[in-house]
Structures are given as structure tokens and as C-alpha cells.
N, C-alpha and C positions, 0 to 999 in steps of 0.2 A: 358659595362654593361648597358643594356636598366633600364629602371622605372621601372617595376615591378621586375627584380632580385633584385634591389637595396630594394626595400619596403620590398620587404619578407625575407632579410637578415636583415635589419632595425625592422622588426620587432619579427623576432625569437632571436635576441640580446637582443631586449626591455624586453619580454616574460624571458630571461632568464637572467638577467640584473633583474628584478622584483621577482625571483622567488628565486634568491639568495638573495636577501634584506631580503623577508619573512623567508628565514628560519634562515639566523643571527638574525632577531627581534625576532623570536620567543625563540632560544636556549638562546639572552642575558635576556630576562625577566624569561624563567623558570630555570636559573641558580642565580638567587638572589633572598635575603633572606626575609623573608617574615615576616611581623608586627606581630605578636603572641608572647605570653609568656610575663610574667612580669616585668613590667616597670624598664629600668636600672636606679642603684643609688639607688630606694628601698627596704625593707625590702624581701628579698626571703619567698613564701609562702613554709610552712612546706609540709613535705612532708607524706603520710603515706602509705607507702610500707614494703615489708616482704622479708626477707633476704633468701636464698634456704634451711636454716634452720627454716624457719616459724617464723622466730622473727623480733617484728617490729624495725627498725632502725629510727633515724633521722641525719638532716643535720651535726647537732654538731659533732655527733661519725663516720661520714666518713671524716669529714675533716679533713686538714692536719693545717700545721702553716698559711698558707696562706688564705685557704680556700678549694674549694671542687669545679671538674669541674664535672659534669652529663650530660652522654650522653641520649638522650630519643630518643627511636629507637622502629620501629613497632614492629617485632616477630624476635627472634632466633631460631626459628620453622621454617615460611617458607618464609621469606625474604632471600635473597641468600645477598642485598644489606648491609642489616643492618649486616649477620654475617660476612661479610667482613671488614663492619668497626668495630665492636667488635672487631678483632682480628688486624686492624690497630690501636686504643687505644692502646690495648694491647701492641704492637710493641714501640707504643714510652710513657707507662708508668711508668717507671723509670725516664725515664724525667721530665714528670713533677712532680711527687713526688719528684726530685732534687731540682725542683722550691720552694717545701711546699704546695702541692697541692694534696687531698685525692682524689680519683676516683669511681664515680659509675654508673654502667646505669642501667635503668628505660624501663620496657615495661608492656604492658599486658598480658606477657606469667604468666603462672601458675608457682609455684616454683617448680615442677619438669623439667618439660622443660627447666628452666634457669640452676639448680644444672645438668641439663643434657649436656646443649651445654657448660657451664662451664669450666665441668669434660671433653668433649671431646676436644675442643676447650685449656686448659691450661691456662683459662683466670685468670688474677695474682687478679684482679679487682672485688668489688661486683656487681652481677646480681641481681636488685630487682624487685621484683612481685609489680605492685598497680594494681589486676583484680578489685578491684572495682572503680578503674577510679579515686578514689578520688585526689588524684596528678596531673594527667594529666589536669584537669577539673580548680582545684585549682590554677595549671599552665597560663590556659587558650591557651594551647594547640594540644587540644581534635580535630583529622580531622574531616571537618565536610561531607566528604565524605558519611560518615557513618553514620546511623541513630541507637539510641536507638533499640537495638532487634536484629541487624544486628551481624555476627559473628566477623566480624572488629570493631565493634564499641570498641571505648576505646584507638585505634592506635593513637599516635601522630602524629604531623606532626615530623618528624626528624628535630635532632638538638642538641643542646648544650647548656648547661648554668653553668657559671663560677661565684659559691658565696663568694665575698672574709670573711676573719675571721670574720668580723664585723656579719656576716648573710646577706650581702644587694650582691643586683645584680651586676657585673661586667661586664658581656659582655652577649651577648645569639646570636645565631646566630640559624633560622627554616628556613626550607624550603617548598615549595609546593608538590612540584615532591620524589618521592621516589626515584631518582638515583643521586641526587645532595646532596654532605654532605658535612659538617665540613673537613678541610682537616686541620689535628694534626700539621702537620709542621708548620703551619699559626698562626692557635692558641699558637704553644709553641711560636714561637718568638714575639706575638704579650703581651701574659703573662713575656718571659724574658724579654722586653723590657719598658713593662709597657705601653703599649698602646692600 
């Protein structure tokens, strides 16, 4: 093999040897969780969202003995993402109700849309409305993708937040990217186990 096959194999290896590095650094940073939402260990900010019956609920009356996990998810409208994991909640919510754990998610859809993907969807769990942001914001989880005026504006970034009995935070886990979520099986064992 002369010098120059040997360079140009040397360096289409380099080239693809670098080009696989870029795309593992890239999938391990937008696959982890991102600093948003409030501070664990204190007090969970209230929430003030509307049930698909138009009534407003709080933290107290969805929790269970333990506490209350909330998922906050863009749209059940027209995330295909989020209503997948809706309906993966769904799937393992007996579970953690086993735990002592009440269930709700949180978006910006209107409460028709939610009593709508609810009722098709079989969801056991509350859908609640906050369209005027005020939870999301009070969260400090408001994407900031989206500006004021914008039709998005008000999506969270997706995610999780676990309030034990007390009212205080327990765990939250958010994300950047909208294909990357809370995966339930993690959380349940990470709740059975108390970690």
C-alpha cells in the first residue's frame, strides 16, 4: 500500500471516527434533564389550573397519602409525543396510586381538547387546563422557545414533578427536546425505593 492510499484511509477513518463522536455528544447532552422548575426539598408553588369540568383544583385535592406526581406536557392536541406518554402514565397508574400517589397533567390545551383526548384516550388520571400560563410560569418552566403572542407560547418544557404530602418537592425531572421524557418505570422504582 503506497502513502497516499494509506492517508486517505487514515483519514476517511479520522472523518468518520470524529463524526461518530459528534453525534454520541450530541444525543448524550439532548437526552439529559435540564435545570428548570422548582427548587427540590421546597415548598411546591401552587398551582392554578381548571379540571375538564372548568373547576379549579389544587395540589391538596389530587393528592394521594404520599403525595401527587404531575406530568407537564406541551399539547394533547397536536403533540403525537406527549399523547404517547399520556397514555404511558396511564399504563402504569395503578402503580403508583399503589405507592399513595395522586396523578395529574398539566398543559396549555383548552379544557375541551383535554375532556376530549381524555374521553378518547380512557385516561383514568386528571387533564388540567392552566391557558393562562399562570402554573407553568410559577413553575418556572414556561419554554422559552416561544415568545409572548406566539401560538406556542405557554408549552412547557416536558417533564415531571413528584410533591410529597408535606407540599415540598421530591424529584422533577425537564427536558429540552420534546422526544426525550420521564420514563415511568424509573420513576416508579426510583419512588418504591425511596430514592
Amino acid at each position: 500500500m503506497n502513502s497516499k492510499t494509506y492517508s486517505r484511509i487514515n483519514k476517511k477513518i479520522s472523518i468518520s471516527v470524529f463524526s461518530l463522536f459528534l453525534l454520541l455528544a450530541n444525543n448524550a447532552f439532548a437526552n439529559t434533564s435540564i435545570n428548570v422548575g422548582p427548587t427540590l426539598g421546597e415548598q411546591a408553588p401552587k398551582i392554578s389550573v381548571l379540571n375538564t369540568q372548568e373547576q379549579a383544583v389544587n395540589i391538596k385535592e389530587l393528592s394521594g397519602e404520599q403525595g401527587v406526581i404531575i406530568l407537564f406536557f406541551r399539547s394533547a392536541d397536536w403533540c403525537p409525543f406527549c399523547k404517547k406518554h399520556l397514555i404511558e402514565l396511564n399504563e402504569h397508574a395503578e402503580q403508583f396510586k399503589k405507592l399513595g400517589y395522586g396523578l395529574a397533567a398539566i398543559s396549555y390545551d383548552n379544557t375541551d381538547i383535554l375532556k376530549t383526548s381524555a374521553k378518547q384516550k380512557n385516561i383514568s388520571y386528571p387533564l388540567l387546563s392552566d391557558q393562562k400560563v399562570q402554573t407553568m410560569l410559577a413553575y418556572g418552566i414556561v419554554n422559552s422557545e416561544y415568545a409572548v403572542g406566539s401560538d406556542h407560547y405557554g408549552i412547557p418544557y416536558p417533564g415531571v414533578v413528584v410533591i410529597d404530602n408535606k407540599g415540598k418537592v421530591m424529584h422533577k425531572h425537564f427536558f429540552k427536546g420534546y422526544k426525550k421524557r420521564v420514563k415511568f418505570t424509573d420513576l416508579y422504582e426510583q419512588l418504591k425505593t425511596g430514592t
